[in-house]
VOMAR-514055 format. One record per atom (N, C-alpha, C): x negated, y, z negated; residue in three letters. Coordinates in steps of 0.02 Angstrom, whole numbers, plus 50000, padded with zeros to 5 digits. Each point is the difference from the previous one (the first is absolute). Example, Ala and Ser with C-alpha at 12.3 -4.5 7.8 and 13.67 -1.06 7.14 Angstrom:
BEGIN
493404971649610ALA 500455005950000ALA 499555006050000ALA 500185005350036SER 499585005949997SER 500395005549963SER 
% end
This chain:
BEGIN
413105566543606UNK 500214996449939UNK 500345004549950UNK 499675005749989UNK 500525005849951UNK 500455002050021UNK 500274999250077UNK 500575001650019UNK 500624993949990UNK 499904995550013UNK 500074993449989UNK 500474998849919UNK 499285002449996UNK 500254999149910UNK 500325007149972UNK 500215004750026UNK 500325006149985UNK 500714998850022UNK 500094996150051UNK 500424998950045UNK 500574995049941UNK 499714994049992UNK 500294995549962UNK 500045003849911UNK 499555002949961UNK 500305003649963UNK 500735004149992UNK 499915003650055UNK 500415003950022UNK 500954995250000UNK 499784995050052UNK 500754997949995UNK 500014994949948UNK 499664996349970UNK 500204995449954UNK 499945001549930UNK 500015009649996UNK 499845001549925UNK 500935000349985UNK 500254998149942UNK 500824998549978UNK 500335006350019UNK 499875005050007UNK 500325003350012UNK 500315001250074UNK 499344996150037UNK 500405001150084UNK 500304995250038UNK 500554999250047UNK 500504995550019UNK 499764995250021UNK 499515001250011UNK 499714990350026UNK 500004995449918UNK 499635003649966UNK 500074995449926UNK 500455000249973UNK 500325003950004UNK 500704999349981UNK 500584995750021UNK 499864999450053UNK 500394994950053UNK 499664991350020UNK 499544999249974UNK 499594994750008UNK 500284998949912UNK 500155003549957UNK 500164997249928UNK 500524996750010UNK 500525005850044UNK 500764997550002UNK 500094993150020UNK 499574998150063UNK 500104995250020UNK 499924993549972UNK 499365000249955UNK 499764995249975UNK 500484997449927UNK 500355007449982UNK 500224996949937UNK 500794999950024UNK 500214998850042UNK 500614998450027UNK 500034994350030UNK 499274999150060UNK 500274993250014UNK 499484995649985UNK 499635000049950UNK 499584994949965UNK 500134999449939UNK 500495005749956UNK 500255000449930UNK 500884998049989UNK 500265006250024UNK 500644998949984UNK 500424995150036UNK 500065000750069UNK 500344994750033UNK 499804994049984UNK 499334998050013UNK 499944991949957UNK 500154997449939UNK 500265006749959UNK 500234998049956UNK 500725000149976UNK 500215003150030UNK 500715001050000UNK 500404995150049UNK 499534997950075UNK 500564999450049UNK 499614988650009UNK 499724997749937UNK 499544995250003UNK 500704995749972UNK 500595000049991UNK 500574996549996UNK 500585000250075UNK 500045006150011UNK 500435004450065UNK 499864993150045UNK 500764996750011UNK 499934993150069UNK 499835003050054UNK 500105005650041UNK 499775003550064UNK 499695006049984UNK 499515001049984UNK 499475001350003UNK 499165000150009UNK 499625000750017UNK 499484997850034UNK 499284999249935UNK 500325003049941UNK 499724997749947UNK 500144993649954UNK 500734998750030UNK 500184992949963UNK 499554994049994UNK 499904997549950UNK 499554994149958UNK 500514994750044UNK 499814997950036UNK 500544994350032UNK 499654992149974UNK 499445001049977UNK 499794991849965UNK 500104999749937UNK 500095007749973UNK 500244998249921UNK 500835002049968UNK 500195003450061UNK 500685001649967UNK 500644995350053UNK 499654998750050UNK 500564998650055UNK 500554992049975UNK 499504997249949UNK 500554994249986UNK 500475002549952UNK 499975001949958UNK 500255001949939UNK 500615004850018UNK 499835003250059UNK 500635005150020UNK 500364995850058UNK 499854996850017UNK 500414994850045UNK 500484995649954UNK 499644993849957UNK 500284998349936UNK 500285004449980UNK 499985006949983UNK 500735005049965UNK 500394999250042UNK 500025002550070UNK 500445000750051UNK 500674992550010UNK 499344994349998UNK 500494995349992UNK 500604999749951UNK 499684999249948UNK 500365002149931UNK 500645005050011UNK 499935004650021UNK 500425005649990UNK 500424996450075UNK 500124999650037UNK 500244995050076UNK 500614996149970UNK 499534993349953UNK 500344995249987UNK 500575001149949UNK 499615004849948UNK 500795002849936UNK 500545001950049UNK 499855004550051UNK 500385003950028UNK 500444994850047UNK 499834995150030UNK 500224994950035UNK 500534995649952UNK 499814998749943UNK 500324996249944UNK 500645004749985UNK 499925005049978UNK 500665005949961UNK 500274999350079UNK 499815000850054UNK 500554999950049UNK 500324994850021UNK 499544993649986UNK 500544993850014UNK 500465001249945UNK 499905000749960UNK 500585000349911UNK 500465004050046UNK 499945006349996UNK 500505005050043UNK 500454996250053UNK 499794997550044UNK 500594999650036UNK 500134989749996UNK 499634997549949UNK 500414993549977UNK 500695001149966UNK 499955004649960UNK 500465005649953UNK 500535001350039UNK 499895003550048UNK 500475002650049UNK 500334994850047UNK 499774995550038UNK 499954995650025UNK 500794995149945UNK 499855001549942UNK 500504996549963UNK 500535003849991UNK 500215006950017UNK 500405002049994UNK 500445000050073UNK 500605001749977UNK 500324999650097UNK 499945006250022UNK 500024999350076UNK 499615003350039UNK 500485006050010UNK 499705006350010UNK 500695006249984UNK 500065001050102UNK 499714995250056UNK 500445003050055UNK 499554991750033UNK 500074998250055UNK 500304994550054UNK 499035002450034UNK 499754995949985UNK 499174999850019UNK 499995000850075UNK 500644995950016UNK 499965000050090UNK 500225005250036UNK 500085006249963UNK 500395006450018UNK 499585004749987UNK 499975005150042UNK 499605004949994UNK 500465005649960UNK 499975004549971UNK 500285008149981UNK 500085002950060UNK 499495001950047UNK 500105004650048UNK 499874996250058UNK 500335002050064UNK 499714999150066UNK 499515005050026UNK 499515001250026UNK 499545006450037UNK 499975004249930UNK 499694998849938UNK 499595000649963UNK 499525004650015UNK 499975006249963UNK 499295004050004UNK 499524997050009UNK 499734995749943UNK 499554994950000UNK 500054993149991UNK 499614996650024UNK 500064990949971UNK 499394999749996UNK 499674997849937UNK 499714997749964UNK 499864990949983UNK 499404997650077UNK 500114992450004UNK 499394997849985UNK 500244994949963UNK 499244997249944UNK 499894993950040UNK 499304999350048UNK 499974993550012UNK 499764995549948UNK 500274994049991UNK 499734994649945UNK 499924993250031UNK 499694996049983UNK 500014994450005UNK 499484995949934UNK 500014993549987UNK 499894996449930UNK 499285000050020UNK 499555001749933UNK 499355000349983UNK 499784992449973UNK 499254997250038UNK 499994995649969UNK 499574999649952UNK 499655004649996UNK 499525004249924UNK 500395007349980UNK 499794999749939UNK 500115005649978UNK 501015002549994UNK 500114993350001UNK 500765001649986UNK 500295001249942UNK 499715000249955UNK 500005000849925UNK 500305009349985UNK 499595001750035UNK 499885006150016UNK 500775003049995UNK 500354998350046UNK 500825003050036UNK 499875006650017UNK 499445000150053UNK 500045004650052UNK 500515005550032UNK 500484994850015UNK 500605000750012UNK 500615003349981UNK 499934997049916UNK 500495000149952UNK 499955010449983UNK 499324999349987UNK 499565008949987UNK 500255003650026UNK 499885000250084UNK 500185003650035UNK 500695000850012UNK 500594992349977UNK 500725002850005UNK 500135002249943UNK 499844999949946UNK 500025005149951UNK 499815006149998UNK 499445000250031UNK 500015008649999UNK 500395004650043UNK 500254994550061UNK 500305003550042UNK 500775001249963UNK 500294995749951UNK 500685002249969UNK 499925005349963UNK 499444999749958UNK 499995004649956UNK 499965006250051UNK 499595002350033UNK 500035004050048UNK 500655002750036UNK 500314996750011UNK 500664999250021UNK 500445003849967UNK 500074996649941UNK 500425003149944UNK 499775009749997UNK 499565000149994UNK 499905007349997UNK 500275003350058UNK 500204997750058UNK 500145005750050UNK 500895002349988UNK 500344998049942UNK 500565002650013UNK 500534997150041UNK 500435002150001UNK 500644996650038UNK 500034999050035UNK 499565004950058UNK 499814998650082UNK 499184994649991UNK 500254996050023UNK 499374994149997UNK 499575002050049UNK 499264998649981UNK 499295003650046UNK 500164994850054UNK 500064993849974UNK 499964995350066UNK 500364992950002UNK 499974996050043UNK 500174990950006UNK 499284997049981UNK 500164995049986UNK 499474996149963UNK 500174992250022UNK 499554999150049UNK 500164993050023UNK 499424993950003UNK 500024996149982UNK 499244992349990UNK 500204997850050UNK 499275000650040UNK 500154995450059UNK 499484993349979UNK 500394994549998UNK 499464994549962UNK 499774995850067UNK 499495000050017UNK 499674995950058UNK 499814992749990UNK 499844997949957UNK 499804995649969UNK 500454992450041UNK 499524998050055UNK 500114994050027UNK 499824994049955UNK 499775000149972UNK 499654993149972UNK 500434993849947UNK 500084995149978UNK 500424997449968UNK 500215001849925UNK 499615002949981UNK 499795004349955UNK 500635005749991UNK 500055001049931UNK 500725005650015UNK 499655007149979UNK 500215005449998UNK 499545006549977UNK 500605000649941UNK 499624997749942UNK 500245000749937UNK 500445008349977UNK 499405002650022UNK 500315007849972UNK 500455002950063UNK 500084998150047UNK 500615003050050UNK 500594995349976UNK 500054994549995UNK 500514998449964UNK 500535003849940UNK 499305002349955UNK 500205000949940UNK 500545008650020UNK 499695004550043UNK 500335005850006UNK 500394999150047UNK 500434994650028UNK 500535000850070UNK 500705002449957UNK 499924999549924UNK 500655005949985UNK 499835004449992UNK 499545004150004UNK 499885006550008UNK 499825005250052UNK 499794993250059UNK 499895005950052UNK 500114994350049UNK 500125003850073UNK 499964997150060UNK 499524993450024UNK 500094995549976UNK 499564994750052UNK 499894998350051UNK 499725000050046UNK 499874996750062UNK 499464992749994UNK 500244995650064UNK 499314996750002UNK 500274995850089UNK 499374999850031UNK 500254998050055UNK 500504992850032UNK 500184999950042UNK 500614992849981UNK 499524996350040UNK 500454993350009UNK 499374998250018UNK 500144998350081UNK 500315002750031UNK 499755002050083UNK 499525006550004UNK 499945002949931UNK 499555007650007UNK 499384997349987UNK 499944994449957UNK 499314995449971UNK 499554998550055UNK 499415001349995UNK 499644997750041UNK 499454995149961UNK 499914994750026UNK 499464996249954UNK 499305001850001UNK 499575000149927UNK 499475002650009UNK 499354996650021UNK 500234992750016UNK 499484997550052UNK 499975001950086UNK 500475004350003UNK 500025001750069UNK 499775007750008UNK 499765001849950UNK 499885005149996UNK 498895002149984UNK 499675000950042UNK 499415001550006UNK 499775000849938UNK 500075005849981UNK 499694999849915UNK 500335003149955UNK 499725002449922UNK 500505004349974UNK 500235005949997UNK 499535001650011UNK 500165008250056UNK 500665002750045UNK 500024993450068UNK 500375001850019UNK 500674997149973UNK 500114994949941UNK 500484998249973UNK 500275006749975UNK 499775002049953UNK 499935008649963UNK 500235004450036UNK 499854999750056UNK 500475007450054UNK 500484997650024UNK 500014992150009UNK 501024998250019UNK 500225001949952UNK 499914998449932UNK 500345001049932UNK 500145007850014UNK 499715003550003UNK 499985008549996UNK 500455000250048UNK 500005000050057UNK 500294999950042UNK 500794998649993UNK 500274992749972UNK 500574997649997UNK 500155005749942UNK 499835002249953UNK 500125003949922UNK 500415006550065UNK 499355002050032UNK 500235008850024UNK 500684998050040UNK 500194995750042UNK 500304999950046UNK 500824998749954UNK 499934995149923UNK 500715000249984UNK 500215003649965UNK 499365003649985UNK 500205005249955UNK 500455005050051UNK 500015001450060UNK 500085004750045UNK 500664996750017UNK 500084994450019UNK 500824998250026UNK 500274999249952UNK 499944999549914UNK 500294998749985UNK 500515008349978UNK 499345005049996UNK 500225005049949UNK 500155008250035UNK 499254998250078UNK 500055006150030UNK 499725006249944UNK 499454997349988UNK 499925007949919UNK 499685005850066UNK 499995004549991UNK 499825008150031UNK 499154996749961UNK 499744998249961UNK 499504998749988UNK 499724994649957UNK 499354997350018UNK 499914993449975UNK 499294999049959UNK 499974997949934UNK 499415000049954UNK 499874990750002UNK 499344997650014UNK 500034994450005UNK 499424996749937UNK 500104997649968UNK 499464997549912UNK 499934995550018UNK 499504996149997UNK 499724993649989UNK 500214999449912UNK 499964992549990UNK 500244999349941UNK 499675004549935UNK 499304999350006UNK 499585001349968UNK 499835009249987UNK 500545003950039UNK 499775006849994UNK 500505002549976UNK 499605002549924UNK 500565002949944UNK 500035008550005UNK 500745001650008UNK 499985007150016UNK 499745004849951UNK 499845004450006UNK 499915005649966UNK 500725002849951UNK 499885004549957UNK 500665003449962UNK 500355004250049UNK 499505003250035UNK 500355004550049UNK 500184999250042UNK 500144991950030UNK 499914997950061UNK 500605002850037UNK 500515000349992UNK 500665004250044UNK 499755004650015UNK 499955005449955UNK 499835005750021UNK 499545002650032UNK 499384996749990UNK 499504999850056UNK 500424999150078UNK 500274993450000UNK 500174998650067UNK 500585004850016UNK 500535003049977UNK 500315006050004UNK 499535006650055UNK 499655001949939UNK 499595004850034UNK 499544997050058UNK 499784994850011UNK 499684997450079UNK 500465000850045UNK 500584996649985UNK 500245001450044UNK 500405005450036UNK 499975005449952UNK 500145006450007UNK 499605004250047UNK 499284998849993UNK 499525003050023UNK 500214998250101UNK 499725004750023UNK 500245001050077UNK 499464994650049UNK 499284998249960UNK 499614992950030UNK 500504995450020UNK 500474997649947UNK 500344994349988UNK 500304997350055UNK 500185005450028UNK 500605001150046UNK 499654994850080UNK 499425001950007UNK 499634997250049UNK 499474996149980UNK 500044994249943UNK 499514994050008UNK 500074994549980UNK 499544995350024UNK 500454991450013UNK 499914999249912UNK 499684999949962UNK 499834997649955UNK 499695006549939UNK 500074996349927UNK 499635005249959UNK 499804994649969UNK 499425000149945UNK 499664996849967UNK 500035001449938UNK 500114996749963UNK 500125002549916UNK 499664999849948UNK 499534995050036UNK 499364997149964UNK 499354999050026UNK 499575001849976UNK 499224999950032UNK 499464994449949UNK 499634997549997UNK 499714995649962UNK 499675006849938UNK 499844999549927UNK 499805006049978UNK 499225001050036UNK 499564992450007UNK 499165000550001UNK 499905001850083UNK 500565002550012UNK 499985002350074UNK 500055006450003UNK 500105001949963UNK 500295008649973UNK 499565004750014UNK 499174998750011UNK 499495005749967UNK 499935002750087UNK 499615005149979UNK 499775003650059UNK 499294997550055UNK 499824995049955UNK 499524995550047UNK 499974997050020UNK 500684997750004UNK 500254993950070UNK 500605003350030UNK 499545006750027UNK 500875006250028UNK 500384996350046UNK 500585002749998UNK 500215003750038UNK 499875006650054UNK 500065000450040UNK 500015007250029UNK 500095004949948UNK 500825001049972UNK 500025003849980UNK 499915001249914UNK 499744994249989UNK 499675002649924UNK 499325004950001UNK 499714998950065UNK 499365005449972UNK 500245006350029UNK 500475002150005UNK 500205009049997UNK 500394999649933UNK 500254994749973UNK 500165000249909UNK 499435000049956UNK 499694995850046UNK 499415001249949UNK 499465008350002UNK 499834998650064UNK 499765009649995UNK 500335005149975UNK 500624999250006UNK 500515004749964UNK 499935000549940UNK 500124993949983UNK 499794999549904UNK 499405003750004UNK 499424998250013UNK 499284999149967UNK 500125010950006UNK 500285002250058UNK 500015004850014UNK 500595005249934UNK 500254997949982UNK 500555003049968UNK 499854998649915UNK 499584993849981UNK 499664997049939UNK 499415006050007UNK 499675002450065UNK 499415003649977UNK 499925007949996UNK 500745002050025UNK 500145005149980UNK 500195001349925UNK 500604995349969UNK 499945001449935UNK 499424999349975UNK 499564997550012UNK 499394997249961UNK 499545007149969UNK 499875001750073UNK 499665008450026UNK 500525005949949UNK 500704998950025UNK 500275005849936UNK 499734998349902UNK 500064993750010UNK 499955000449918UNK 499144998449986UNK 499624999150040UNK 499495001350001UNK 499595009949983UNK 500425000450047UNK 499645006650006UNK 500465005649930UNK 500544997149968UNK 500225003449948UNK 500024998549946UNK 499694992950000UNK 500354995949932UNK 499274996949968UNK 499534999850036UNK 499364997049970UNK 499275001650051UNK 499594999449944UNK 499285004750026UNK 499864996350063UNK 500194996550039UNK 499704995950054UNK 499955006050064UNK 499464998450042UNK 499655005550033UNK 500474998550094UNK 500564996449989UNK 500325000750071UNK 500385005250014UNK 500005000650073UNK 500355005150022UNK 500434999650038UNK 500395005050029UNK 500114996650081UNK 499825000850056UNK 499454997250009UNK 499565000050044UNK 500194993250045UNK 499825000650085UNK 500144993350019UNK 499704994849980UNK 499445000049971UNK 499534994249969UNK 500364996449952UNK 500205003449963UNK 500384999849918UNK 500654995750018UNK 500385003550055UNK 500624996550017UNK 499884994650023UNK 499504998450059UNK 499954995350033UNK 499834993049946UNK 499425001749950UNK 499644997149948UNK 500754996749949UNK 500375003049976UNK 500564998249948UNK 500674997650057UNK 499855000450069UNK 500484995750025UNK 499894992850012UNK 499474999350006UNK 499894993150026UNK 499774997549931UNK 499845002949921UNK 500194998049929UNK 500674996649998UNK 500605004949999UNK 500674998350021UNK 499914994150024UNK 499874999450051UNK 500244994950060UNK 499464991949953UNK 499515003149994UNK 499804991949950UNK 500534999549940UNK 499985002449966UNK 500445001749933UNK 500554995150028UNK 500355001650046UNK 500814997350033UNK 499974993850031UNK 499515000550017UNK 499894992050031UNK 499574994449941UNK 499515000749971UNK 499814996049964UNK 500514997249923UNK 500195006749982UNK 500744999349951UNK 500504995350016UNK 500405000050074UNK 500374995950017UNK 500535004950033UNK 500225001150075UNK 500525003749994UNK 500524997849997UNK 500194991449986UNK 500514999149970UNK 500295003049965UNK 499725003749953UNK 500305001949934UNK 500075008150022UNK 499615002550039UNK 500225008650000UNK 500484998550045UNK 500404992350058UNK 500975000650009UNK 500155002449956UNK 499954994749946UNK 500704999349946UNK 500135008649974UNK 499655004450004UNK 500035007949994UNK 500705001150031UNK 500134997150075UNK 500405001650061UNK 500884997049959UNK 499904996149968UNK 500644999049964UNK 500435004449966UNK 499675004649976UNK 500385005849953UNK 500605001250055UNK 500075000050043UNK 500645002750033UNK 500004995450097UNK 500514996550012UNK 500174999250066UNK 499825003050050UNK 499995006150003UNK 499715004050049UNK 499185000650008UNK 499824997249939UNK 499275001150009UNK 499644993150040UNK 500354995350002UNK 499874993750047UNK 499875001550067UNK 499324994850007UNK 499555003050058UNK 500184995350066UNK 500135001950062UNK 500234994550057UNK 499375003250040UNK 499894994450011UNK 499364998750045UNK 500164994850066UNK 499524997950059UNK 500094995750045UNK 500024995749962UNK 500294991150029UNK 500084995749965UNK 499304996850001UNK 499614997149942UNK 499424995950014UNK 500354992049988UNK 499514996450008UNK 499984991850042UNK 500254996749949UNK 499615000749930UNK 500324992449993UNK 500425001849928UNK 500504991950011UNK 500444997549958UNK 500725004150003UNK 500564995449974UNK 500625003750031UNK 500604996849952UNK 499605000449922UNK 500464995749947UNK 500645005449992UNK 500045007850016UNK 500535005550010UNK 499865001950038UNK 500704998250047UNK 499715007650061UNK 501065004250030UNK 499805004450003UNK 500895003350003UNK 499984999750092UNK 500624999150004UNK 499995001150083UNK 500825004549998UNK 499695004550048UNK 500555007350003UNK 500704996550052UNK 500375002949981UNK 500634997250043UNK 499994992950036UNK 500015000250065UNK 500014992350042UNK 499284997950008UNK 499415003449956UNK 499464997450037UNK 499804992749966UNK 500534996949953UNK 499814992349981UNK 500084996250052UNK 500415001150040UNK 500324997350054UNK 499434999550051UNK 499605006049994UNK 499604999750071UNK 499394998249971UNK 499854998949949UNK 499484995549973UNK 499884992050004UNK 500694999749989UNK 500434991650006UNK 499724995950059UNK 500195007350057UNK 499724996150089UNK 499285001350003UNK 499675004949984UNK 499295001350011UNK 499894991649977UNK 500134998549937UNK 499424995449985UNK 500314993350034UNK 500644998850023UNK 500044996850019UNK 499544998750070UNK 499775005850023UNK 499434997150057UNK 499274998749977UNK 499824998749948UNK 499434999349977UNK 499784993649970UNK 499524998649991UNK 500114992749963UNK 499285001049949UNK 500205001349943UNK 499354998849942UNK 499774995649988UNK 499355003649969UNK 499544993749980UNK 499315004249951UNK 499614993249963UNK 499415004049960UNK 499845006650030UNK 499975003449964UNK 499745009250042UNK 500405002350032UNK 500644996850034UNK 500495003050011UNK 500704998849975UNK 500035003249941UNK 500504996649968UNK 500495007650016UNK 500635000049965UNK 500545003850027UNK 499715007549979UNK 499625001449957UNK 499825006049990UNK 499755004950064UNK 499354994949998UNK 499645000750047UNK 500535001850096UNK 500314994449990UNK 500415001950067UNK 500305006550010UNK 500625000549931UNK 500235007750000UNK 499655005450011UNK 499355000749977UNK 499365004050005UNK 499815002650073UNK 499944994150026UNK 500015000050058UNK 500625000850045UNK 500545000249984UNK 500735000550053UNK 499995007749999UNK 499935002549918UNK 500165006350014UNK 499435004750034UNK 499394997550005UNK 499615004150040UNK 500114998550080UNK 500104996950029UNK 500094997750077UNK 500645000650010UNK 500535000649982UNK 500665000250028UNK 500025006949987UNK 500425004350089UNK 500175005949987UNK 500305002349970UNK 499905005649958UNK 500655004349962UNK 500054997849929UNK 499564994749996UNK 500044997349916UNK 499685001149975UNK 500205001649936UNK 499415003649946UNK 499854995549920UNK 499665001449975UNK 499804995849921UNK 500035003549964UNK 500075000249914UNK 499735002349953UNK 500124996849959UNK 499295004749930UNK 499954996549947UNK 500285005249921UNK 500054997649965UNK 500355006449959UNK 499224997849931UNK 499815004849977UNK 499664998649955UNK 500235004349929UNK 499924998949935UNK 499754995449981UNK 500574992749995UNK 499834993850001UNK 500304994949988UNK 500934999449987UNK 500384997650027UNK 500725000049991UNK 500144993949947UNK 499504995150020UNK 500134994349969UNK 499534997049959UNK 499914995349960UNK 499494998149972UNK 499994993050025UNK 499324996150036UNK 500234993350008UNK 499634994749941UNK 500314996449980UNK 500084999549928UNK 499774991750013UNK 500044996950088UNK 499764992250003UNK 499414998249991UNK 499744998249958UNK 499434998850000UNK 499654992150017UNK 500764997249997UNK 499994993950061UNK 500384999050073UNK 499635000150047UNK 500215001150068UNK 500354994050020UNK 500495001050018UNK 500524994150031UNK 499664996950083UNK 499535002150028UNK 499794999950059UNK 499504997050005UNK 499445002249961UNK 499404999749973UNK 499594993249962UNK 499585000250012UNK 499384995949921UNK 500035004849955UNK 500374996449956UNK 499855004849944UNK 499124997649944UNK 499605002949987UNK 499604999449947UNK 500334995649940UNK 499554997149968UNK 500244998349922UNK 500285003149945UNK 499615009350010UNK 499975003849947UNK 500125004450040UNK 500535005350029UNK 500135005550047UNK 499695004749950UNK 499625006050048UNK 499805003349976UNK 500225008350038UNK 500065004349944UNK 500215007350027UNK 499735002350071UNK 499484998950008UNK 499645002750069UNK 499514992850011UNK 
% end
């Protein structure tokens, strides 16, 4: 018993690293993070019964202004005459083409989804200078009797498409909406390709609003020597998919790396900067790595991406993961060979086109995936054209 109790003196008197490290913990992740990270949407401290409406309701809010100033924008424009022939492209075999699938929303049209994303893409535009980043073409799918209000409104500003109607297929003959959704994709990649031949092809769902940097990002991807050999890139990942506890393969050597490289600085300014009794000892390292590694994951590593933005080159390409495919870039002719893949497939619930690509590029020889992190795009629908939508969409 006096050993016992000499024993536990010994390490739990403040001065030695067990109490010292049993403080850290407690007032980090029972003090500060709950208090700091008890708003944070991806994070594992987020109040999701007391904050999650109120930041959804903002989100809407901020959606719909933004949807409104862009219908104004190009009603505006729309009234002025058009400075070149909608049915004419600028270039033939185009660096890039840039093809927005759309078709008419029957919720959430208020919104102009649509309208957002062709606005940001002009404004975007305008910045690259005399040599244009890319073609910009709407492919409007939209079978229904119903007209798609906002592809109308931009056919003087950019390329329209929509299928004729020997390309129409009716959607009672068609299984479900799924596989309606990958003909649509399908017909988009294929005219985008006879019509323009681009060396490379960026494909948006209506709803995915680019980034500021978005050229230049895709510049440098496709610079990079991956590019050269894979069917597909991914531009977008869901954010609440982001963390390290629903890995990937290769997030947990990012993540050990961190926890490993977080616990080295830790140990230097430990051992110079304040009375704390660590060293570098393997205990010490091992002990403040897997700190790190909670720290990074309970925080959200959503947010230690957005770090990766300071510069293009710091963008991370990884294998491609599974789901969703509101941006995805395809390198030279590989829209083309996407076009036929899915044409042998036929979707459905759980296998919808994501899911398929996911799967083409792992089983077909010689083809490869990736994903670029952090985020290219923001997807901004918070009503799904496919989908049940809820009454009240909510952030997560």
């Amino acid at each position: 018993m006096p050993r016992w109790g000499t024993c536990t003196s010994k390490h739990f008197r403040c001065s030695s690293p067990v109490a010292q490290g049993l403080i850290l913990c407690v007032l980090t992740f029972g003090v500060i993070l709950p208090i700091f990270c008890q708003r944070v949407l991806y994070s594992h401290y987020f109040l999701k019964n007391v904050y999650l409406d109120s930041l959804s309701d903002a989100s809407l809010q901020k959606s719909y202004k933004r949807g409104q100033e862009a219908l104004h924008f190009w009603e505006s424009a729309a009234s002025m005459k058009s400075l070149k022939d909608p049915l004419e492209t600028d270039a033939k075999e185009p660096d890039l083409l840039v093809t927005i699938v759309t078709a008419r929303r029957s919720e959430g049209k208020d919104y102009h989804y649509l309208l957002q994303v062709a606005q940001q893409l002009k404004s975007l535009l305008k910045a690259c200078g005399d040599k244009p980043c890319a073609e910009v073409m709407l492919c409007d799918v939209e079978s229904g009797p119903a007209l798609n209000e906002d592809a109308l409104l931009l056919e003087k500003q950019f390329l329209v498409v929509r299928p004729s109607p020997d390309e129409k297929w009716n959607s009672k003959d068609v299984g479900n909406i799924f596989e309606k959704e990958k003909r649509d994709y399908v017909y988009c990649l294929r005219k985008g390709w006879d019509l323009m031949r681009p060396k490379n092809t960026v494909v948006l769902e209506d709803d995915a609003l680019p980034e500021t940097d978005f050229f230049p990002l895709i510049k440098n991807l496709l610079s990079r020597r991956f590019a050269r050999n894979t069917l597909y890139i991914k531009l977008y990942h869901p954010e609440r998919l982001q963390g390290y506890w629903n890995p990937e393969p290769y997030r947990i050597l990012e993540w050990i790396g961190l926890g490993l490289f977080g616990a080295t600085i830790l140990l230097l300014l430990f051992s110079h900067c304040t009375p704390l009794s660590f060293t570098f000892s393997p205990l010490h390292l091992l002990f403040l790595t897997l700190y790190i590694m909670a720290v990074a994951e309970l925080a959200g590593r959503h947010y230690l991406l957005e770090i990766r933005r300071l510069s293009p080159q710091l963008y991370a390409v990884s294998p491609a993961t599974e789901c969703c495919t509101p941006a995805m870039l395809y390198p030279g002719n590989a829209s083309i060979r996407v076009a036929e893949y899915l044409d042998h497939v036929v979707c459905a619930q759980g296998n919808a086109k994501d899911m398929v690509l996911y799967k083409i590029a792992r089983s077909k020889p010689g083809e490869k995936a990736h994903s670029v992190e952090p985020n290219i795009i923001k997807h901004i629908g918070a009503y799904s054209s496919i989908r049940i939508n809820p009454f009240l969409p909510k952030l997560i």
